[in-house]
C-alpha positions as CSV (number, residue, x, y, z in Angstrom):
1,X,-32.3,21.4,10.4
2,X,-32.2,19.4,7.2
3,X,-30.4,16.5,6.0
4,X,-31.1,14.9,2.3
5,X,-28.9,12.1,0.5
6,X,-28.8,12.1,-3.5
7,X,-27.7,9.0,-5.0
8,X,-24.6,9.1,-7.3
9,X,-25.2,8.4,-11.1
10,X,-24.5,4.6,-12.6
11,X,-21.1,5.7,-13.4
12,X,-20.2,6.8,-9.9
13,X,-21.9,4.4,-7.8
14,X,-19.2,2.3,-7.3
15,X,-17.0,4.9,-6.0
16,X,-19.2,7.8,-4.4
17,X,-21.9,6.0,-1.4
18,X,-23.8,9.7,-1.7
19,X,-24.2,13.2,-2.2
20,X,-25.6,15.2,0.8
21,X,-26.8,18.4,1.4
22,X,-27.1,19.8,5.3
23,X,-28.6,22.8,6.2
24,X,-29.4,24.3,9.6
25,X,-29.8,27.9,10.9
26,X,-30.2,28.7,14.5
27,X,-29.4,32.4,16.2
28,X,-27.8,29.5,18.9
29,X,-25.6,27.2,19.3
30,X,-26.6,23.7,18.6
31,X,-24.6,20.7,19.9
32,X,-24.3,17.5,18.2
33,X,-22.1,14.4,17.5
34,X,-21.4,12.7,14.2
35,X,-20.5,9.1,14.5
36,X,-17.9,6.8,12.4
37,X,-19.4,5.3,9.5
38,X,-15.9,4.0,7.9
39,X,-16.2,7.1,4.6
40,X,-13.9,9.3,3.7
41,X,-15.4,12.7,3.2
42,X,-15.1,16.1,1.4
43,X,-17.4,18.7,2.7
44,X,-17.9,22.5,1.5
45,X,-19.1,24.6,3.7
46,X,-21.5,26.7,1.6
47,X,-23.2,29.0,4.1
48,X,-22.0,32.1,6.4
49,X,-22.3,30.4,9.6
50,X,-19.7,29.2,12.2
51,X,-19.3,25.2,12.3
52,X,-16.4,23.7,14.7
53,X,-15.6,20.4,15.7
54,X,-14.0,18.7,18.9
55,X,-10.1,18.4,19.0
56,X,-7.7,17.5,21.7
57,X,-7.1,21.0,21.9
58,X,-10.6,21.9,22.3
59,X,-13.0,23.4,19.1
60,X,-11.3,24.4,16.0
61,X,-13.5,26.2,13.0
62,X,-13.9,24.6,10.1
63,X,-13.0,25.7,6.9
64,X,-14.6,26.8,3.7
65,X,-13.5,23.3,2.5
66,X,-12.6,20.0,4.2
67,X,-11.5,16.6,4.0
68,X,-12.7,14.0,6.7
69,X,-10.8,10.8,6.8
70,X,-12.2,8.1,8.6
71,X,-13.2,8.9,11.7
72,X,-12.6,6.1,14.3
73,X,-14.6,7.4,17.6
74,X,-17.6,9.7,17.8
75,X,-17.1,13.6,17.5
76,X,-18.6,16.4,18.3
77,X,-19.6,19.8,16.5
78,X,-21.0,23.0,17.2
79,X,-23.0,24.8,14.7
80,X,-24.5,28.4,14.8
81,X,-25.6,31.0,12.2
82,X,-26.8,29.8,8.7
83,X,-25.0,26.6,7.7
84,X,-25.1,24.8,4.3
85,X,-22.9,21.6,3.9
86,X,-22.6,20.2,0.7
87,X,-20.7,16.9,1.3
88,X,-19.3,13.7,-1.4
89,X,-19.1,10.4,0.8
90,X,-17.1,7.8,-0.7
91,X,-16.3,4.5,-0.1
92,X,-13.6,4.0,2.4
93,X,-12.1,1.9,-0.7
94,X,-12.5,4.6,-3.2
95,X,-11.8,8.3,-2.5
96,X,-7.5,7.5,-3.5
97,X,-9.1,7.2,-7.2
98,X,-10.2,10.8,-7.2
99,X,-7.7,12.0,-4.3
100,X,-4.5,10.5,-4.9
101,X,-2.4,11.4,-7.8
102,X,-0.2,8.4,-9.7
């Protein structure tokens, strides 16, 4: 499993916390939990494996492309197969520049 963050340009900073890039690939099923951090999120799923995270209503697969709002207790996911994340973190203050239209 891999996990690297890449720091924004200048121009961005304000606005974008990071870039990251997960990867993980495993013929199981691997368990984790991903914890608030108070960012909004847009993550594309880049690889061919299955990812799923916790609902009331049990596991639900993620799609191709998602937006995470701020989570508010810690979640699990389920990952299995060849998974590449490529994910834009913002600033709990910033993402309505790029996401809300005026």
């Amino acid at each position: 499993m891999k996990y690297q963050e890449i720091i924004p340009g200048e121009r961005l900073r304000p606005y974008v916390r990071c870039y990251y890039f997960f990867e993980s690939e495993s013929d199981v099923e691997l368990d984790d939990t991903v914890f608030p951090g108070g960012h909004m999120e847009i993550v594309f799923n880049l690889g061919e494996g299955i990812w799923r995270s916790a609902s009331q209503d049990g596991w639900q697969t993620a799609p191709s492309v998602e937006l995470w709002g701020k989570i508010t207790q810690p979640m699990g996911i389920k990952s299995v197969g060849i998974n590449r994340m490529l994910g834009v973190k913002f600033y709990a203050h910033s993402a309505a520049f790029f996401l809300v239209r005026s």
